[in-house]
C-alpha positions in Angstrom: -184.9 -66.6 5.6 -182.6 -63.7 4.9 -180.4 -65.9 3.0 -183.3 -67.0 0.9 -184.7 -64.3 -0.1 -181.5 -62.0 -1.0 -180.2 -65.2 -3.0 -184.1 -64.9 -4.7 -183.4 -60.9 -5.3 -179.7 -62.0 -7.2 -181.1 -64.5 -9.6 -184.3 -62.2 -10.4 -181.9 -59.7 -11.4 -180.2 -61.5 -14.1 -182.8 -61.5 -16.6 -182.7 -57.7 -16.3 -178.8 -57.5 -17.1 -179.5 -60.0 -19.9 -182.1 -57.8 -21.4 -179.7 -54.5 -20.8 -177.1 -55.8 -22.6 -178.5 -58.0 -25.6 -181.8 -55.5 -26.2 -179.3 -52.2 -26.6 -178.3 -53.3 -29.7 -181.5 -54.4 -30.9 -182.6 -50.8 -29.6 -180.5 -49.4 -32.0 -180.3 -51.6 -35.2 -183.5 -52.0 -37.6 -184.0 -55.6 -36.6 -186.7 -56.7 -34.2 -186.2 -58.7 -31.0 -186.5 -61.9 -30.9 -188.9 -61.7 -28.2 -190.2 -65.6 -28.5 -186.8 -66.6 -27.3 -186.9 -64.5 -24.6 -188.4 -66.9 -21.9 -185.6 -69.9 -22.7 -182.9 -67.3 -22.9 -183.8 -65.9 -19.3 -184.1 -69.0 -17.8 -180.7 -70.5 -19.3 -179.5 -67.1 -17.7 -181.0 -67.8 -14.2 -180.0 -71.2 -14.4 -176.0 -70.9 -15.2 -176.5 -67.9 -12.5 -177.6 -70.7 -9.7 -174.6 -72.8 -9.0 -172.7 -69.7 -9.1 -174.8 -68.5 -6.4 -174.6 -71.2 -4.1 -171.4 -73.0 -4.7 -169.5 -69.6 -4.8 -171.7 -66.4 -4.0 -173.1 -67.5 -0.7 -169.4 -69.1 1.1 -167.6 -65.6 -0.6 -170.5 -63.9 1.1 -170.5 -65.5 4.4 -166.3 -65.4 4.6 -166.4 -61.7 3.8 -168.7 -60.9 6.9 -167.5 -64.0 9.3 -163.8 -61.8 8.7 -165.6 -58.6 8.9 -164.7 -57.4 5.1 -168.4 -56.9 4.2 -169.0 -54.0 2.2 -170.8 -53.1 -0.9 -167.6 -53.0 -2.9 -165.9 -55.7 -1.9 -169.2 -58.0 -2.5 -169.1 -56.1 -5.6 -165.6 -57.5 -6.5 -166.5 -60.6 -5.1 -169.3 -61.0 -7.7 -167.2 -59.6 -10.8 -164.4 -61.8 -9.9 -166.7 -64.8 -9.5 -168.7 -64.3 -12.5 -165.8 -63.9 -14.6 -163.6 -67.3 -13.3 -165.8 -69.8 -15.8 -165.4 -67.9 -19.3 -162.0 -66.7 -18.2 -160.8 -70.6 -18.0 -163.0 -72.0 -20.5 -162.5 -69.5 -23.1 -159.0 -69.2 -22.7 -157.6 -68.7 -26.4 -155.5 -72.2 -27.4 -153.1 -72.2 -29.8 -153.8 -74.6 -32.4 -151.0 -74.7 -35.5 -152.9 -74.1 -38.4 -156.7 -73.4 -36.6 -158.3 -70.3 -37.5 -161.9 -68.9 -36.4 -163.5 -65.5 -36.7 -167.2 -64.7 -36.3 -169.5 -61.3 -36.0 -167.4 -59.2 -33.3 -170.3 -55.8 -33.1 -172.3 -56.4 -36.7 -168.8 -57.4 -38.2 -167.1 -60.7 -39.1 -163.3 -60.5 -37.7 -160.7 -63.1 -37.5 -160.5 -63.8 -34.2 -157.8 -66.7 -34.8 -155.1 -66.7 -37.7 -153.0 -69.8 -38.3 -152.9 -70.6 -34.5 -152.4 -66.9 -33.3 -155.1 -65.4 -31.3 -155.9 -62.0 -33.2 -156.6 -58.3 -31.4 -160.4 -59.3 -32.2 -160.1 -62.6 -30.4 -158.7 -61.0 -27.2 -160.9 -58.3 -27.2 -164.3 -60.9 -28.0 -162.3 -63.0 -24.7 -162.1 -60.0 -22.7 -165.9 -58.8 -23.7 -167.2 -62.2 -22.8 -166.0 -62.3 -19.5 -166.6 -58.6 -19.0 -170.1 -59.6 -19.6 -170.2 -62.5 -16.9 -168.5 -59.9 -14.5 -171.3 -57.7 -15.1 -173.8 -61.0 -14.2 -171.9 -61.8 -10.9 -171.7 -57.7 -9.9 -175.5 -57.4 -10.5 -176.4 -60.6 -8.4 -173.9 -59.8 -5.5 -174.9 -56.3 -5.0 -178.8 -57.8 -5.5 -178.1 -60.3 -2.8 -176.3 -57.8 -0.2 -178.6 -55.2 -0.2 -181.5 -57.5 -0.1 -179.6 -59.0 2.8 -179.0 -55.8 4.6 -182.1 -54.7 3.8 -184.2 -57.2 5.7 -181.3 -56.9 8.3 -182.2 -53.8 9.5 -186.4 -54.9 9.4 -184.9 -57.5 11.7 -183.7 -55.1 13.7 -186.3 -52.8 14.0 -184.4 -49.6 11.4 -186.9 -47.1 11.0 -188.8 -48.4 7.5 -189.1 -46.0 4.7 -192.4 -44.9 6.4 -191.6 -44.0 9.6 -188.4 -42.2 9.1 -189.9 -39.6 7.0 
């Protein structure tokens, strides 16, 4: 059940990193959010969050405390690391002789790709991008262990919030 419920606590956060990241800029530019996209925007974010969860979160989870390694940083890590392996690979920069691409890069359209040669804007939009997907797996491995902890010390009988003052 604990296992459940602090895997429920790291998806239900990913909808608020979503919003912290994409609703800053709208927070500060003149344009409105597009707040009827919101629901299929969260759930695309909850679902790519899922398989992540299980097929990586969870066995990184249960290694790190089977070897005795669990700690808030190092599930930290853990999550930053795993949420960063997909747009790492995938987005890996490919040379291509003669390919460029650009697109906005902060409100501005850059070059991201010049005759085959990945540009300082293309590195830095690869680097952002999986920053960003770090920041997902950080948030929902620090969700999921302190959930976890948390209703490890209920099972244990820690004083609640209640009693201990």
């Amino acid at each position: 059940m604990k296992m459940l419920l602090a895997s429920i606590a790291a998806l239900a956060i990913q909808p608020f990193v979503f919003l912290a990241y994409m609703g800053l800029p709208f927070a500060l530019s003149p344009e409105a959010f597009p707040w009827d996209q919101l629901p299929g925007m969260v759930g695309l974010v909850t679902i790519f969050a899922l398989p992540h969860l299980v097929f990586l979160g969870i066995p990184v989870f249960l290694l790190l405390r089977r070897k005795g390694w669990l700690s808030a940083s190092g599930i930290a890590l853990s999550g930053f690391l795993i949420g960063t392996m997909l747009p790492l690979i995938l987005g890996w920069p490919r040379a291509c002789h003669g390919c460029g691409s650009g697109g906005s890069f902060h409100g501005h359209y850059r070059d991201f790709m010049i005759d085959g040669k990945t540009t300082l804007y293309g590195w830095l939009s690869y680097a952002e991008s999986a920053a960003i997907f770090g920041l997902h797996g950080t948030a929902g491995a620090l969700a999921f262990y302190f959930t976890w902890k948390w209703l490890q010390g209920k099972e244990q009988g820690a004083p609640s919030l209640e009693t201990a003052s």
